[in-house]
TIKOLDO-851137 format. One record per residue (C-alpha): chain; x, y, z. Coordinates in steps of 0.001 Angstrom, whole numbers, plus 500000, padded with zeros to 6 digits. Example, Ala and Ser with C-alpha at 12.3 -4.5 7.8 and 13.67 -1.06 7.14 Angstrom:
<nodes>
<node cadena="A" xx="512300" yy="495500" zz="507800"/>
<node cadena="A" xx="513670" yy="498940" zz="507140"/>
</nodes>
This chain:
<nodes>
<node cadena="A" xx="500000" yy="500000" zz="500000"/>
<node cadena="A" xx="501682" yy="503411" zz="499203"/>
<node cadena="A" xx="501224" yy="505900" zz="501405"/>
<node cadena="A" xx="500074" yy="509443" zz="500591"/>
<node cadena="A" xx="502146" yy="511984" zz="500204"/>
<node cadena="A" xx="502173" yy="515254" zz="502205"/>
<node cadena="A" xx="504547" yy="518313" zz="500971"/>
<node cadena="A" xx="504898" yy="520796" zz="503199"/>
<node cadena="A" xx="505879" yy="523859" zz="501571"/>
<node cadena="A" xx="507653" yy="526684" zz="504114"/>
<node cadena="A" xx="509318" yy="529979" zz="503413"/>
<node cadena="A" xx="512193" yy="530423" zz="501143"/>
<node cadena="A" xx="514378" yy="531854" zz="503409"/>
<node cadena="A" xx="513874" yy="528879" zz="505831"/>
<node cadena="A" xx="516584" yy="526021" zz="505122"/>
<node cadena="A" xx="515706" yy="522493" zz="506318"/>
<node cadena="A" xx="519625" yy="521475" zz="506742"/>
<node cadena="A" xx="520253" yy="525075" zz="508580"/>
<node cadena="A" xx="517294" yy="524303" zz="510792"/>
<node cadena="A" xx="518300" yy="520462" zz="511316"/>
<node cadena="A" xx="521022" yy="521804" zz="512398"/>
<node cadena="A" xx="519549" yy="524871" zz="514947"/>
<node cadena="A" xx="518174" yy="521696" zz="516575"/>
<node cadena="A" xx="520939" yy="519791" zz="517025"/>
<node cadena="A" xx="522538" yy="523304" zz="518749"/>
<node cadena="A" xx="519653" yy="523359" zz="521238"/>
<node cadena="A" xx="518056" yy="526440" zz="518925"/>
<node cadena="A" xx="515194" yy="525256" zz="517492"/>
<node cadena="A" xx="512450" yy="522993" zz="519236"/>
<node cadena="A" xx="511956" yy="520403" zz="516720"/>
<node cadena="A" xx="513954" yy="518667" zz="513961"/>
<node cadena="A" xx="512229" yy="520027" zz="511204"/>
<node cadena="A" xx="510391" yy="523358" zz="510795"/>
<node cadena="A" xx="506556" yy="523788" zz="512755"/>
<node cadena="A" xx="507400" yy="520288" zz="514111"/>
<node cadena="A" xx="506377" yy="518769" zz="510857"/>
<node cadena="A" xx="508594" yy="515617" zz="512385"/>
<node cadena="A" xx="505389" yy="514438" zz="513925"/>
<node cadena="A" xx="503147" yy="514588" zz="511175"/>
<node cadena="A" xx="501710" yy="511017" zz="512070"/>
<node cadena="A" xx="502454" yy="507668" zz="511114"/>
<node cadena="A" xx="500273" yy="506522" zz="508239"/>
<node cadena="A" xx="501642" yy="509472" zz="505801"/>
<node cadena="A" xx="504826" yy="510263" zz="503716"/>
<node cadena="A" xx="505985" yy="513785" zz="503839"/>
<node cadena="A" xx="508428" yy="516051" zz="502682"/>
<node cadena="A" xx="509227" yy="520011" zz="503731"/>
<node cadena="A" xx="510578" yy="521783" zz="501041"/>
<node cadena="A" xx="512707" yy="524822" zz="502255"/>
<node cadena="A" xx="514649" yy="527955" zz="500223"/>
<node cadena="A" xx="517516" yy="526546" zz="498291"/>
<node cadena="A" xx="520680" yy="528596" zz="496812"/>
<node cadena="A" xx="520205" yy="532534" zz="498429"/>
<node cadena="A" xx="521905" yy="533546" zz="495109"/>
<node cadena="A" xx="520098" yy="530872" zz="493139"/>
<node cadena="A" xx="517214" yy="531569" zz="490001"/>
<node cadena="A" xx="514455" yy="530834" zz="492425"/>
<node cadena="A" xx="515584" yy="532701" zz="495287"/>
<node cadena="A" xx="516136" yy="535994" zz="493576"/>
<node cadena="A" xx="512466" yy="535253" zz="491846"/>
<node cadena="A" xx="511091" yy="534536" zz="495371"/>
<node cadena="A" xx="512415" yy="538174" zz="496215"/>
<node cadena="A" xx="511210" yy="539549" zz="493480"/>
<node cadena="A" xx="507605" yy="538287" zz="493731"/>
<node cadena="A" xx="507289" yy="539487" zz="497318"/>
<node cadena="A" xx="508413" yy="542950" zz="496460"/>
<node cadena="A" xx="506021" yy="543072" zz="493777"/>
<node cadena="A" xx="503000" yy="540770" zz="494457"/>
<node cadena="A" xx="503566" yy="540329" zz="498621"/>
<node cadena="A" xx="503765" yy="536910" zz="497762"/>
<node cadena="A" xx="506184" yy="533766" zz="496613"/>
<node cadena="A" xx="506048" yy="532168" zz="493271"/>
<node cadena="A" xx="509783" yy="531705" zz="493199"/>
<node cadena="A" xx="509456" yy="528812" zz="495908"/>
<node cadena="A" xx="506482" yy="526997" zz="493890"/>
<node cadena="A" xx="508741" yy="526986" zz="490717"/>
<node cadena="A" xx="511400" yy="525660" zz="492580"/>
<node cadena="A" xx="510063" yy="522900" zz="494102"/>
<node cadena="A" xx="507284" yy="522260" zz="491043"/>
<node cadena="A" xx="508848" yy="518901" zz="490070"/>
<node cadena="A" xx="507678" yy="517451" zz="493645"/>
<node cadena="A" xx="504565" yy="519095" zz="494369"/>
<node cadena="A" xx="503481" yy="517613" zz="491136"/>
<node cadena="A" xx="504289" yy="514007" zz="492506"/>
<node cadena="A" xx="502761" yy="515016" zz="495486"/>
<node cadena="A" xx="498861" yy="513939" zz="496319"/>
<node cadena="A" xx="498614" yy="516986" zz="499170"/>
<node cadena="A" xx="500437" yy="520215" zz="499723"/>
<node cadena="A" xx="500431" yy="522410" zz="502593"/>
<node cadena="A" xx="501804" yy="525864" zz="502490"/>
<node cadena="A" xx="502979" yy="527638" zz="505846"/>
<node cadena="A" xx="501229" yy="530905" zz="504983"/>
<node cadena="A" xx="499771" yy="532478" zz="502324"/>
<node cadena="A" xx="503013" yy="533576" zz="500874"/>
<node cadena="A" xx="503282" yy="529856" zz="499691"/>
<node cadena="A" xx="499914" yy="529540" zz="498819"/>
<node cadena="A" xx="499345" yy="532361" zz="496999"/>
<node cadena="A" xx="502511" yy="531599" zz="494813"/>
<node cadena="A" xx="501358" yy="527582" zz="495121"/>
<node cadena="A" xx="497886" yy="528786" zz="493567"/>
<node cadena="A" xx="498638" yy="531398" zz="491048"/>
<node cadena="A" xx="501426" yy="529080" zz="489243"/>
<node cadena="A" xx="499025" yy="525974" zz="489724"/>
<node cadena="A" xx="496185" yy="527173" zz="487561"/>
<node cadena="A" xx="498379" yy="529153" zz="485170"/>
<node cadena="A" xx="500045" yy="526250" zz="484459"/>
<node cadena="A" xx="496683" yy="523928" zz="484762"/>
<node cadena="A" xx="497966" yy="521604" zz="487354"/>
<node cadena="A" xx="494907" yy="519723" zz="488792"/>
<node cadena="A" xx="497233" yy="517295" zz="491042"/>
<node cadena="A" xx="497920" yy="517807" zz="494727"/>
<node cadena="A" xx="495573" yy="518847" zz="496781"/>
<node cadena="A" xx="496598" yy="521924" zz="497878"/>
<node cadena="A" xx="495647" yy="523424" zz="501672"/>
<node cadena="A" xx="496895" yy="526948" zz="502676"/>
<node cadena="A" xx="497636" yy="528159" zz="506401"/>
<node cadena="A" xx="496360" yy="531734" zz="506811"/>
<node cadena="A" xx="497731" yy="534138" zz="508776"/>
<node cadena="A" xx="497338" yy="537902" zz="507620"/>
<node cadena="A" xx="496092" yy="537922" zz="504574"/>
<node cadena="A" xx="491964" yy="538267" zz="505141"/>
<node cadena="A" xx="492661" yy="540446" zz="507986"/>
<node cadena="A" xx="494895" yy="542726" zz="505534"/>
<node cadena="A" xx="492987" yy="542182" zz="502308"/>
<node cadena="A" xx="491263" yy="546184" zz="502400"/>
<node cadena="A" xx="495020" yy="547231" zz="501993"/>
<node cadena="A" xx="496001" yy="546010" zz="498664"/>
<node cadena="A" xx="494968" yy="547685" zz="495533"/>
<node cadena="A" xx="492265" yy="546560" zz="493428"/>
<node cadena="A" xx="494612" yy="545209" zz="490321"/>
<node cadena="A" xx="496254" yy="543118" zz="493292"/>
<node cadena="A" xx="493218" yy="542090" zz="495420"/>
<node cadena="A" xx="492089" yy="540496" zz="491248"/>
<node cadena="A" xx="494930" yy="538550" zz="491063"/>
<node cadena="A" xx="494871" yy="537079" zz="494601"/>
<node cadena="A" xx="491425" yy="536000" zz="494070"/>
<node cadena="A" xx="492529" yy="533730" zz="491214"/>
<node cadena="A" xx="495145" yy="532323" zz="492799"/>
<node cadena="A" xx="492477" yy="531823" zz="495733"/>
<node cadena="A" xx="490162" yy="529922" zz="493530"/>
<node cadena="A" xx="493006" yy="526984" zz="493521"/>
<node cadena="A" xx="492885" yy="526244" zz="497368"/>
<node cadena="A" xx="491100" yy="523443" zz="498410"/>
<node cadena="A" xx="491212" yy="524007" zz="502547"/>
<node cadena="A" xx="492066" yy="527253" zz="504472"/>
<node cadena="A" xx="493414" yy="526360" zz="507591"/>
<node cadena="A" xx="493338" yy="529051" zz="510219"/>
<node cadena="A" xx="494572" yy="528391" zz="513732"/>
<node cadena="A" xx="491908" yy="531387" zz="514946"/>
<node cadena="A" xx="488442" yy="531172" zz="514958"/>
<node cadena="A" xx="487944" yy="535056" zz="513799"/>
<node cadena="A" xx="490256" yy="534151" zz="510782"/>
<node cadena="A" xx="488552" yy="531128" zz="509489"/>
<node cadena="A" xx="485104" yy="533112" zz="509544"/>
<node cadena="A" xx="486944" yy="536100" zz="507809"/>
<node cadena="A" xx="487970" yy="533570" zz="505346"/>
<node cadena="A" xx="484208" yy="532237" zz="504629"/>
<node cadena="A" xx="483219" yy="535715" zz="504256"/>
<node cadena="A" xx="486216" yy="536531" zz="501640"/>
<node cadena="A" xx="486452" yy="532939" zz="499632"/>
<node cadena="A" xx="482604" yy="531829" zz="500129"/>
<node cadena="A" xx="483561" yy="528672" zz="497699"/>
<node cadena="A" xx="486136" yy="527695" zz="499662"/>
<node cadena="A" xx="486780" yy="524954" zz="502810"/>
<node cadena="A" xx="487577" yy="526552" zz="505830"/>
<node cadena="A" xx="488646" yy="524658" zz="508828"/>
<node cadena="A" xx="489523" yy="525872" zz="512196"/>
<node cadena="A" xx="492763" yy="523511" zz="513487"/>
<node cadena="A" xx="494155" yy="524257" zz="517211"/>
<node cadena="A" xx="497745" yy="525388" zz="517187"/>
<node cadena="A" xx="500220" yy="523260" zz="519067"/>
<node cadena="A" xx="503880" yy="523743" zz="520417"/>
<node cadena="A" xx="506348" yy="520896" zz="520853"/>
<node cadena="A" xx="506377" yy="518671" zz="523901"/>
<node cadena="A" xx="509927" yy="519879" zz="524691"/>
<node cadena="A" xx="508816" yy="523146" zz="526652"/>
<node cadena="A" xx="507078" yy="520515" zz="528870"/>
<node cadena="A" xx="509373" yy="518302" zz="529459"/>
<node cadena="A" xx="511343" yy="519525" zz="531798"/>
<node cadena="A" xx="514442" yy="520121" zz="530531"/>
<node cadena="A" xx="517936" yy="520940" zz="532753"/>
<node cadena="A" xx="517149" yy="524708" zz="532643"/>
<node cadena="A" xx="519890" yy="526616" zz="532915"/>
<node cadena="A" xx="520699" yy="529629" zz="535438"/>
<node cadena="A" xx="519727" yy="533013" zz="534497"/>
<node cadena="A" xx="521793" yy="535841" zz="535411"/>
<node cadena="A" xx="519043" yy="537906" zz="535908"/>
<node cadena="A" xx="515672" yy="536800" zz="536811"/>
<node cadena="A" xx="512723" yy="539002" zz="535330"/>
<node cadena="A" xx="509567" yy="539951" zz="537384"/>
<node cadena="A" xx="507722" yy="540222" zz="533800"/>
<node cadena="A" xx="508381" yy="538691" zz="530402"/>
<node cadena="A" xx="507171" yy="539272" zz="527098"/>
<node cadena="A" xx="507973" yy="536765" zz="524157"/>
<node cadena="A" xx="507239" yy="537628" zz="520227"/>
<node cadena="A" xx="507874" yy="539216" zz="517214"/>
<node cadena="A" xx="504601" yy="539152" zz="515758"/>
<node cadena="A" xx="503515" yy="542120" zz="513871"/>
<node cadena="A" xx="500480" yy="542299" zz="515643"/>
<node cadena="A" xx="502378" yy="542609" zz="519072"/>
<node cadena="A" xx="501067" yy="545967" zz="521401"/>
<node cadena="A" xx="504491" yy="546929" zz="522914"/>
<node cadena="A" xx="503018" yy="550729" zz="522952"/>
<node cadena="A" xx="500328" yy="549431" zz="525698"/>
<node cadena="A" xx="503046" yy="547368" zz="527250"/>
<node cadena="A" xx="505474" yy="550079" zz="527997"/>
<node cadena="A" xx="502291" yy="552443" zz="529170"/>
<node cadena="A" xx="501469" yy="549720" zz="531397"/>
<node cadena="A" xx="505274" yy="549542" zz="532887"/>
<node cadena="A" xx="505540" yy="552798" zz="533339"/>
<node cadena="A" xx="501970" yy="552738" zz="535320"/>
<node cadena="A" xx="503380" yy="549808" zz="537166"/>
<node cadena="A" xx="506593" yy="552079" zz="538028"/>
<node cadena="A" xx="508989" yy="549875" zz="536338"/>
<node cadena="A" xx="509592" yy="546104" zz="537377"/>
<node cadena="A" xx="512241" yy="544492" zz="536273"/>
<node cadena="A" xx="511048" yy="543133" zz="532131"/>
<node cadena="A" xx="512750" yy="541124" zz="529756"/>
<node cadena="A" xx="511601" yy="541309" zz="526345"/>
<node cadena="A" xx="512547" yy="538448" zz="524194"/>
<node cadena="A" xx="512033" yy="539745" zz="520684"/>
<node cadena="A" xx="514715" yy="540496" zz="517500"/>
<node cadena="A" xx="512319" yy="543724" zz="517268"/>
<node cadena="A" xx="513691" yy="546664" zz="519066"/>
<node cadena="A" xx="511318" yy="547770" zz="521678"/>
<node cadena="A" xx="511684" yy="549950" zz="524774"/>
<node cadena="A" xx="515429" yy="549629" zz="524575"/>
<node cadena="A" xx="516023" yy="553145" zz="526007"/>
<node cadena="A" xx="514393" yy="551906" zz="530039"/>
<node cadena="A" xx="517097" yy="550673" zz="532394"/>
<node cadena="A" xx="513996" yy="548218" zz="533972"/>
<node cadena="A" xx="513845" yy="546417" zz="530625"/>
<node cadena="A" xx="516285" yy="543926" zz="528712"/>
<node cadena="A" xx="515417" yy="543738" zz="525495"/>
<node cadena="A" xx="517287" yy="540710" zz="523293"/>
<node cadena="A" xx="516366" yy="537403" zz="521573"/>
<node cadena="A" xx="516810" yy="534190" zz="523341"/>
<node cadena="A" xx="519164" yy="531834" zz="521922"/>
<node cadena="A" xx="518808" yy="528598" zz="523474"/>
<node cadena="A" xx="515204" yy="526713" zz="523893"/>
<node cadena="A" xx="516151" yy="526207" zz="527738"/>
<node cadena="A" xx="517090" yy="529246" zz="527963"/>
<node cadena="A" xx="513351" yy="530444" zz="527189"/>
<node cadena="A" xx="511895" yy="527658" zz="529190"/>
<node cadena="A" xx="513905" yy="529247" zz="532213"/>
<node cadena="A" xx="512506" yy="532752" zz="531234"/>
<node cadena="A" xx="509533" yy="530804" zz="531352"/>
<node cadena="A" xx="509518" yy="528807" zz="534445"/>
<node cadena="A" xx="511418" yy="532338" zz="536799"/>
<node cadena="A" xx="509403" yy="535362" zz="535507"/>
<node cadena="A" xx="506210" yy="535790" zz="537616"/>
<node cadena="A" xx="504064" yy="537108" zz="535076"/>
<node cadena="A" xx="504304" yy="536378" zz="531377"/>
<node cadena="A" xx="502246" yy="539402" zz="529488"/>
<node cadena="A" xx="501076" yy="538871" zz="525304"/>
<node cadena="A" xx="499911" yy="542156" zz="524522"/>
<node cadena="A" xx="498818" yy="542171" zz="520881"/>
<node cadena="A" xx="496537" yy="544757" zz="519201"/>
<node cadena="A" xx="493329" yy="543527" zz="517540"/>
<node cadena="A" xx="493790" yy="541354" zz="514946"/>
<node cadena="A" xx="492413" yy="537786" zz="513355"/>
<node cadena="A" xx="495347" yy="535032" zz="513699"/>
<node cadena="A" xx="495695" yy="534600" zz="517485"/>
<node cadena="A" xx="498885" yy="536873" zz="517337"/>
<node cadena="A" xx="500697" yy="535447" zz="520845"/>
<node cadena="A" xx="499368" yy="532074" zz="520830"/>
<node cadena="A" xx="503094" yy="530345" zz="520608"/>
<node cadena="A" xx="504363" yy="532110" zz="523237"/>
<node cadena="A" xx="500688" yy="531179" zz="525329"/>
<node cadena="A" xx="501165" yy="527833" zz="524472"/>
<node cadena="A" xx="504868" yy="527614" zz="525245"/>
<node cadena="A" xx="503968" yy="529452" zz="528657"/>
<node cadena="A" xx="501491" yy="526915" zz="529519"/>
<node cadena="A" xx="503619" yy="523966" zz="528905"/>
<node cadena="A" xx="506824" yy="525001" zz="530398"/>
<node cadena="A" xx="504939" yy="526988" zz="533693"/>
<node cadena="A" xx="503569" yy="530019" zz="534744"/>
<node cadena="A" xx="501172" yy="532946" zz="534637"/>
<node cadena="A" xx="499532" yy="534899" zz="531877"/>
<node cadena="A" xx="497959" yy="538115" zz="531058"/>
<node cadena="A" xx="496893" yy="538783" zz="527588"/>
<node cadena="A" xx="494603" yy="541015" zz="525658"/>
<node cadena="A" xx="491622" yy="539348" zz="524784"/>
<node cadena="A" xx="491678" yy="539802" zz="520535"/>
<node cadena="A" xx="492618" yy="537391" zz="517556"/>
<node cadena="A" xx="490605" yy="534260" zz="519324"/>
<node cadena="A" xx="493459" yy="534142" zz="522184"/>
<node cadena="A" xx="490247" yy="533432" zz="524482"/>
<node cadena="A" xx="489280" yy="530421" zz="522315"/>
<node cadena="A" xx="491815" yy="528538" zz="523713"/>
<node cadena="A" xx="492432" yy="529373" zz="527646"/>
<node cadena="A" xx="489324" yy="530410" zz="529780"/>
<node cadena="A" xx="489399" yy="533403" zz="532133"/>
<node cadena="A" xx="490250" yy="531453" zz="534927"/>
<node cadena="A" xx="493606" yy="529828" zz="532936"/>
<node cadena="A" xx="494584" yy="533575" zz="531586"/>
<node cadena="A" xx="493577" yy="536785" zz="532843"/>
<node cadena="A" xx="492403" yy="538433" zz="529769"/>
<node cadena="A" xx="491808" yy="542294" zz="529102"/>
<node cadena="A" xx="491060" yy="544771" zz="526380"/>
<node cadena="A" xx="493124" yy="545875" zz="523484"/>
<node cadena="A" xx="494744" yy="548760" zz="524071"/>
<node cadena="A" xx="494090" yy="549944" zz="527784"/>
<node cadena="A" xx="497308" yy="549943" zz="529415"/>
<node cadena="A" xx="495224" yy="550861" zz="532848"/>
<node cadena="A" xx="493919" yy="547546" zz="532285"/>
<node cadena="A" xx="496709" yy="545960" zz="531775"/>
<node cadena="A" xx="499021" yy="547360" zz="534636"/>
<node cadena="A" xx="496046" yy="546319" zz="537113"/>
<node cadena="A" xx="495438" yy="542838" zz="535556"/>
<node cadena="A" xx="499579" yy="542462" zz="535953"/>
<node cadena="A" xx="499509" yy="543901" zz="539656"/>
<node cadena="A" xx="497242" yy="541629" zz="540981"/>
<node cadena="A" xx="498988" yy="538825" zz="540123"/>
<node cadena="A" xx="502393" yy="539970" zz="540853"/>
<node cadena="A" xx="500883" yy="540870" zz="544382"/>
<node cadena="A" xx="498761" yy="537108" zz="545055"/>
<node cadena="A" xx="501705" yy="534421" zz="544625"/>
<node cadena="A" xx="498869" yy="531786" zz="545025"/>
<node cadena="A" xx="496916" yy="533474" zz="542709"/>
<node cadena="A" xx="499508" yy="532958" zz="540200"/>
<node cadena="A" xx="500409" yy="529116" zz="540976"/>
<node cadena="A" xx="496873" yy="527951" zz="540801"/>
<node cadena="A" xx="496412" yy="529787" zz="537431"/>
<node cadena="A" xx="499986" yy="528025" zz="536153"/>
<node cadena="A" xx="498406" yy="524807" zz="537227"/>
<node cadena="A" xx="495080" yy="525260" zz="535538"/>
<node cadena="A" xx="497043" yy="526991" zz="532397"/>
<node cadena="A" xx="499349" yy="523586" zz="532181"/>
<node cadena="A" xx="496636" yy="521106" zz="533118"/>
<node cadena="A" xx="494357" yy="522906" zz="529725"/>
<node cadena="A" xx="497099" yy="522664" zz="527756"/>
<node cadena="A" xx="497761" yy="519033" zz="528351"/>
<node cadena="A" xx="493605" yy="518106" zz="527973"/>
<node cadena="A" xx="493313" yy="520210" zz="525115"/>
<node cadena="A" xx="496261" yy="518657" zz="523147"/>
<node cadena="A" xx="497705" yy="521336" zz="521914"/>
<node cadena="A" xx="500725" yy="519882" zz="520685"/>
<node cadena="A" xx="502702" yy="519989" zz="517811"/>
<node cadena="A" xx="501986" yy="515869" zz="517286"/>
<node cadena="A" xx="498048" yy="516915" zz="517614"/>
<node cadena="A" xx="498220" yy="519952" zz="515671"/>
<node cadena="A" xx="499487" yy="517565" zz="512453"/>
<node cadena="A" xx="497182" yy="515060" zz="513584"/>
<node cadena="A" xx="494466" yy="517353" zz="513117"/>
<node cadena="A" xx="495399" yy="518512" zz="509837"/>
<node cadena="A" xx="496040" yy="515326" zz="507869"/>
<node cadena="A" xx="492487" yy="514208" zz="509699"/>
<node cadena="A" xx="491236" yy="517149" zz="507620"/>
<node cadena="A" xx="493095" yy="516114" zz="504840"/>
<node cadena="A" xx="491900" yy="512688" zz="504783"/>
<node cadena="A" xx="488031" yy="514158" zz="504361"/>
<node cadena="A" xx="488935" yy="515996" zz="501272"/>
<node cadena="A" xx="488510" yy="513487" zz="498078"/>
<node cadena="A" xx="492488" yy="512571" zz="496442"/>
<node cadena="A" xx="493005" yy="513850" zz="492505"/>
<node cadena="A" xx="495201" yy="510813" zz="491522"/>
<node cadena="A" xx="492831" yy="508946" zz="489656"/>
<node cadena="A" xx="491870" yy="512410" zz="488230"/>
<node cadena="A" xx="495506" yy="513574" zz="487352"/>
</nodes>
């Protein structure tokens, strides 16, 4: 019996070998990129990554995304195998757009293909009508919209009313629950805030320090934020114990996002509630879909009064904030949100959409 095949088509820039290797250095979480290592038994897969930076299909890639916002340079480089392939799923709708536009230029009736959203119904207003034409025909080649947000995957009926939507349950890898030798930190945070997501509030987040009068804050972020306050250390981590320590020793983890459609925080959430500890986050994007107000103590978008009381009270009520780590880790344990149940869910998805071999 031959088992299907399931491509899984990421980001140019991303490199499975450099990644394999991230892993092996204690950088990355999983062996392969989003933990596609534990797409389930029962399936053959493949991720297809960027190849040559200086390469044809890279500088096309860069091109495209200049020009169109999304990839068609990574679809042409990797045609030869999504051909052979009887599913593809792209990351985000960079790859799908690119996946879908070159698929029904070129008439390819093949894989299946299934597209991750992320921005793209949220931002679709923005982009000029000539633009908006062309992503609608590359649209009208997905066969399944996966969102990972409720909000999104009802923005996405309301955009692409022919399409499948399907609302799939992120997951994070079993490693920040595992409890891994975490090593010493230097300094030990009273607050942390993890992300680099475009959607992240740091304008409400430094309001709310400054109402709070300035607890010690580590930011772990590549995005340059509040650098100028002596209370706050702003710098990636490096290490995946490393951020399970930040984890584990800061008393009050905070995802402040602005409104938005694609659960903007829910990694670091997820991470948080594996590895241990308390939350406050801004109730937008379908965070509040996953935890309940007595895991996470939710508030509004953009009130950093809110916020700085929501934070207070639980940096003031120490049992407050170990029953609320308990309840947060015993959720994310009973709601499976793991990486292994995240690709579980999706090829169950998969596996209710009708294969295009015998139609190929």
């Amino acid at each position: 019996m031959t088992l299907p095949h399931l491509s899984i088509l990421v980001a140019s820039e991303l490199r499975t070998e450099e990644y394999a290797s991230r892993y092996e250095a204690g950088a990355a979480p999983d062996r392969a990129p989003y933990g596609a290592n534990h797409v389930p038994g029962g399936w053959h897969f493949s991720v297809l990554g960027g190849g040559r930076p200086d390469g044809f299909a890279a500088r096309i890639s860069r091109l495209s995304k200049r020009v169109l916002v999304f990839d068609v340079g990574q679809t042409l480089l990797h045609l030869r195998d999504l051909r052979r392939s009887e599913y593809v799923y792209c990351h985000s709708e960079v790859e799908y757009l690119g996946a879908g536009l070159v698929f029904r230029l070129l008439r390819i009736t093949r894989p299946i293909l299934v597209g991750q959203t992320i921005w793209l119904f949220a931002e679709w207003p923005k982009h000029p009508r000539w633009l908006q034409r062309l992503m609608r025909f590359a649209l009208g080649r997905v066969d399944l919209f996966v969102a990972n947000a409720k909000p999104n995957a009802e923005a996405g009926r309301a955009l692409v009313p022919r399409g499948q939507h399907r609302y799939v349950p992120f997951g994070v890898s079993t490693v920040f629950a595992a409890g891994p030798e975490v090593e010493t930190l230097d300094q030990v945070p009273r607050l942390l805030s993890v992300g680099n997501d475009r959607a992240r509030d740091w304008r409400t987040l430094e309001a709310a320090h400054r109402i709070l009068g300035g607890p010690s804050l580590r930011i772990a972020s590549n995005k340059n934020v509040m650098s100028g306050d002596a209370a706050v250390e702003t710098r990636p981590t490096t290490t995946v114990t490393e951020l399970v320590a930040l984890y584990r020793a800061a008393e009050v983890t905070v995802v402040s996002v602005s409104p938005n459609l694609h659960a903007s925080g829910i990694t670091t959430l997820l991470e948080l509630a594996a590895a241990g500890g308390a939350a406050v986050a801004t109730r937008a994007g379908g965070l509040d879909e996953y935890f309940t107000d007595d895991e996470v103590v939710f508030v509004s978008p953009s009130d950093p009064e809110a916020l700085a009381t929501a934070i207070s009270a639980l940096l003031d009520d120490p049992v407050e904030r170990r029953e609320r780590s308990e309840r947060l880790a015993a959720a994310f344990h009973d709601r499976q949100y793991t990486t292994a149940a995240y690709w579980r869910r999706v090829t169950e998805a998969l596996e209710q959409l009708p294969s295009r071999f015998r139609d190929a």
